[in-house]
C-alpha positions as CSV (number, residue, x, y, z in Angstrom):
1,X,6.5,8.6,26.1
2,X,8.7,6.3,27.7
3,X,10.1,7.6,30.6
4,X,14.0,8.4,31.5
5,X,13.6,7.7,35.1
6,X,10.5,4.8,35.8
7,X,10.8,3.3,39.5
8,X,13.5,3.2,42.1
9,X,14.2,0.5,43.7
10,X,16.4,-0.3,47.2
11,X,18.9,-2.7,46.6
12,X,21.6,-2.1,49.1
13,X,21.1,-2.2,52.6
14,X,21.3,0.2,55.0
15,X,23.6,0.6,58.3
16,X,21.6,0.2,61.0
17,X,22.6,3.0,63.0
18,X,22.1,5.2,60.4
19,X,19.6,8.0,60.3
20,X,18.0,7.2,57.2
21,X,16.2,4.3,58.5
22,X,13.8,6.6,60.6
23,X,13.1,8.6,56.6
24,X,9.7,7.7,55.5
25,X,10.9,7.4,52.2
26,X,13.6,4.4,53.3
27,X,11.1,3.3,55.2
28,X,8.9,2.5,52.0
29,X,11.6,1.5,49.7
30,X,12.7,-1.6,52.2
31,X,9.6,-2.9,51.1
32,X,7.9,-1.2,47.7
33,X,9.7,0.1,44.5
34,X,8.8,3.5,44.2
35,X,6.6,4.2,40.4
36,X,7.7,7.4,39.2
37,X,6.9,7.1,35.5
38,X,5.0,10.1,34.8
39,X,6.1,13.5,33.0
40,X,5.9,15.3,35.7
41,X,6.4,13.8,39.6
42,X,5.8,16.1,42.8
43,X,7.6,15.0,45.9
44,X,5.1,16.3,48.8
45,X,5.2,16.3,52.4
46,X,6.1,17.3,56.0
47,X,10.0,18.4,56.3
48,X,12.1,15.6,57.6
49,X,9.9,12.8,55.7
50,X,13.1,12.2,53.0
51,X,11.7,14.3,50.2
52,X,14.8,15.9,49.4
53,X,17.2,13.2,50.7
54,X,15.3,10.8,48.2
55,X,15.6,13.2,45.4
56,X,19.5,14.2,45.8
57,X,20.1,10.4,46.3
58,X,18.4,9.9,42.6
59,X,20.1,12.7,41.3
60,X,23.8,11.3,42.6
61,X,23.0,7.6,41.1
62,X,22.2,9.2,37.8
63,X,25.7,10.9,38.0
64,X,24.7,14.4,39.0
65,X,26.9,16.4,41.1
66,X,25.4,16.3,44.9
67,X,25.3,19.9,44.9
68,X,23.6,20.8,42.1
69,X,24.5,21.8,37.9
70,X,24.6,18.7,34.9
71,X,26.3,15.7,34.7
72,X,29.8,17.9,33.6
73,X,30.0,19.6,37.3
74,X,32.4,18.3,39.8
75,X,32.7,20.8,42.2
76,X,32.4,19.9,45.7
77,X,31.6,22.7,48.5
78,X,31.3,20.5,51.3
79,X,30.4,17.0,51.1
80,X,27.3,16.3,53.0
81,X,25.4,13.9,50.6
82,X,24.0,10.2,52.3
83,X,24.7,7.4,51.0
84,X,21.5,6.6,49.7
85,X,22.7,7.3,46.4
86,X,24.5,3.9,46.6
87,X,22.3,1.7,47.2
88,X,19.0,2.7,45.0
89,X,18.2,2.0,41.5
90,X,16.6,3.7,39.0
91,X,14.7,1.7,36.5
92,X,15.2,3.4,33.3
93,X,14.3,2.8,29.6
94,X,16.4,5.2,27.9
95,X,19.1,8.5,28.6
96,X,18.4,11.6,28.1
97,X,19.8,14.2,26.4
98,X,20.0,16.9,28.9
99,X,19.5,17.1,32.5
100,X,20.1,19.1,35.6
101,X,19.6,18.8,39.2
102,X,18.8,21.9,40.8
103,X,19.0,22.7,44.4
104,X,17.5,25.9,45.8
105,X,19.7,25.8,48.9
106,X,23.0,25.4,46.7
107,X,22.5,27.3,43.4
108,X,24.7,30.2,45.1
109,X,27.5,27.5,44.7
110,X,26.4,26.4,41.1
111,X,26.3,30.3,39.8
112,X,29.9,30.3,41.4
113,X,31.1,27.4,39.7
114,X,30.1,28.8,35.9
115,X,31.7,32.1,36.7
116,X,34.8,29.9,37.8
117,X,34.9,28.2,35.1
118,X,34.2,30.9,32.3
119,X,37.4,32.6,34.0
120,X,39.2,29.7,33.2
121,X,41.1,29.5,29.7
122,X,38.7,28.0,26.6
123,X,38.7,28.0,22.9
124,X,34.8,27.6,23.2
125,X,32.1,30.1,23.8
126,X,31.7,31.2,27.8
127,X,29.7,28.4,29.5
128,X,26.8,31.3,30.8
129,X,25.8,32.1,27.4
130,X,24.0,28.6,27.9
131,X,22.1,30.4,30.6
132,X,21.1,33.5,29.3
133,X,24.4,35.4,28.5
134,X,24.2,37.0,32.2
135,X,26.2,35.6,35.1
136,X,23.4,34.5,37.3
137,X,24.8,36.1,40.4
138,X,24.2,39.2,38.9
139,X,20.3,38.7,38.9
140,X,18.2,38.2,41.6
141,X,17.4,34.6,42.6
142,X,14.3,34.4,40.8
143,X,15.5,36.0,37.9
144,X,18.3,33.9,37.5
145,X,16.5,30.8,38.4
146,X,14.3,31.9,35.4
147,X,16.9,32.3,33.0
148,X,18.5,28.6,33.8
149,X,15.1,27.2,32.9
150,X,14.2,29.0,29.8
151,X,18.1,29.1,28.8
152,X,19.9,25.8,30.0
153,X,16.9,23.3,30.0
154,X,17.0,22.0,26.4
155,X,14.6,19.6,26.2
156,X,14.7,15.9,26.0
157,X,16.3,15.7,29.3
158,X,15.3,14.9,33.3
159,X,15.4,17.4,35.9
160,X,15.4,17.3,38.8
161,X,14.6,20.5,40.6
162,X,14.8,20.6,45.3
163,X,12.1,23.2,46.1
164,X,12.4,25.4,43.6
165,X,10.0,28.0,44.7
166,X,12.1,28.9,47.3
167,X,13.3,31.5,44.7
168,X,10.2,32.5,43.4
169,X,7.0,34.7,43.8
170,X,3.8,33.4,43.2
171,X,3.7,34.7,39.5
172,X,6.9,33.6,38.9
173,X,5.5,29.8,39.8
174,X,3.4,30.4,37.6
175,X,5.7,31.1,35.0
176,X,7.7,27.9,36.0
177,X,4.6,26.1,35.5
178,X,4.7,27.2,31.8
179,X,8.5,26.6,30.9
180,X,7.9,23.3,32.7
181,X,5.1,22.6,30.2
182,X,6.9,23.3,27.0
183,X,9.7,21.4,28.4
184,X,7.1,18.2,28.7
185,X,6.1,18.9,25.5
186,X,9.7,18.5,23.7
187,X,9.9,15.1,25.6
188,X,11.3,16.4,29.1
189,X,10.5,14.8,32.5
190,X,10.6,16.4,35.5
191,X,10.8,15.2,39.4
192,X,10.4,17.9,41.8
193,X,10.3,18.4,46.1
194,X,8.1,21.0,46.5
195,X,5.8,22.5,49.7
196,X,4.2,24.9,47.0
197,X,0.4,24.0,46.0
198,X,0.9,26.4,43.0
199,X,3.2,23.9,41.5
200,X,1.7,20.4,42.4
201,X,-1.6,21.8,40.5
202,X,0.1,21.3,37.3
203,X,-2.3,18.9,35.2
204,X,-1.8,15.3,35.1
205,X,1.3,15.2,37.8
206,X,1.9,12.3,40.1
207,X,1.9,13.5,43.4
208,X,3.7,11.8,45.4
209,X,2.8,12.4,49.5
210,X,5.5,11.5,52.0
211,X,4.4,11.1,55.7
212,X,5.4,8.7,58.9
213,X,2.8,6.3,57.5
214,X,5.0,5.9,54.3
215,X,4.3,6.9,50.7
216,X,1.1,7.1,48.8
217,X,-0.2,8.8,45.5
218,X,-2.2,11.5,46.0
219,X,-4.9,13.8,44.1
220,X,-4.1,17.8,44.3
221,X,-7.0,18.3,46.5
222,X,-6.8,16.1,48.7
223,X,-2.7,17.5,49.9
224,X,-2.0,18.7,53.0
225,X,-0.7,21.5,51.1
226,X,-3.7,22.3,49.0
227,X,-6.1,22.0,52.3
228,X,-4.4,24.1,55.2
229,X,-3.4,27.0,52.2
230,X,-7.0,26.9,50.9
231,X,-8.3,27.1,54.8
232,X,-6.0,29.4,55.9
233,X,-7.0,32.1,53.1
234,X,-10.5,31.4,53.1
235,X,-10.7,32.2,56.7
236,X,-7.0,33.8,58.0
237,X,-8.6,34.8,61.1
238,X,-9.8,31.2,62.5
239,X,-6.0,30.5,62.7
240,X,-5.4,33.8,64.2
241,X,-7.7,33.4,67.4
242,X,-6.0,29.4,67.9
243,X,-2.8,31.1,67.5
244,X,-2.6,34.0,69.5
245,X,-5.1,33.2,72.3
């Protein structure tokens, strides 16, 4: 497969008073392109490393709205993107067909902005029947979450999803990992933030690990992530008695 998304490179440079220069992830791309071809990248890390900051700045260069939806969006809530978003590029063979950047912490405002617009005169079909024929804020935030996978992800695109377990349970990862899958399969690539180990165990994925010593590929094991959660429910206790004593 060639890739829709293959490296990203700085190009631009950065204020010097601005707070992205203490991101890991800036950090790194002042002096390394950043290899992201893969079907399926995992942005891992501590919070405050530039995960997300990374991601939304990829997302805006590509001509996503900052806040979240495809490429056709244009709502603004409150605009609070960086200015990364200027300054990168993203080495690319080919476009997709279909994308989406999805942002746990602003989906509220994406759901909002279909029901807006479905309220709006049209001579075409209502824009939710493309996800699921329910408006999403009438499901819960996994459920609807669900629905814009399996219903609005049409394959042959890039996604680009910010910690998208923060609506689901454990099962429902699970199930993510699945539509993510067939979405791979029907020549998809996905690039995702995520603190959860159930979704960076999906087979094959780059796993990309932020940290104040820069950016590294890393195996599944060998995560921060994987390590404490597998520690911590071998043995809950052991944390206990360093915790509360």
């Amino acid at each position: 497969m060639t890739y829709y998304i293959e490296k990203v490179v700085l190009e631009g440079q950065i204020d010097i008073n601005s707070y992205l220069n203490g991101l890991a992830a800036v950090k790194y791309l002042k002096e390394n392109e950043l290899d992201l071809a893969a079907d399926v990248v995992f942005f891992v890390g501590e919070n405050g490393t530039g995960k997300s900051t990374l991601l939304e700045a990829i997302a805006v260069s590509l001509g996503f709205n900052p806040e979240g939806g495809t490429r056709n969006f244009s709502f603004s809530t409150k605009d609070t993107h960086s200015s990364l978003s200027s300054l990168i590029r993203t080495g690319k063979k080919k476009n997709p067909r279909d994308g989406f950047f999805l942002r746990a912490e602003s989906f509220y405002n994406v759901a909002t902005n279909i029901d807006r617009m479905d309220e709006e005169p049209s001579f075409g079909p209502p824009i939710v029947d493309s996800y699921g024929g329910v408006s999403l804020h009438e499901q819960s935030h996994g459920e609807s979450f669900l629905a814009l996978v399996q219903n609005r992800f049409g394959g042959n695109g890039l996604y680009l999803l910010d910690e998208p377990e923060a609506a689901l349970s454990p099962m429902r990862q699970i199930a993510l990992l699945g539509e993510i899958n067939n979405l791979v399969k029907r020549n998809s690539q996905f690039v995702i933030a995520t603190h959860s180990p159930i979704l960076m165990a999906y087979p094959g994925a780059k796993i990309i690990e932020f940290s104040e010593k820069g950016l590294r590929e890393v195996f599944y094991k060998d995560t921060e992530h994987y390590v404490i959660t597998k520690s911590f429910l071998d043995d809950p206790g052991r944390y206990f008695r360093y915790l509360f004593d």
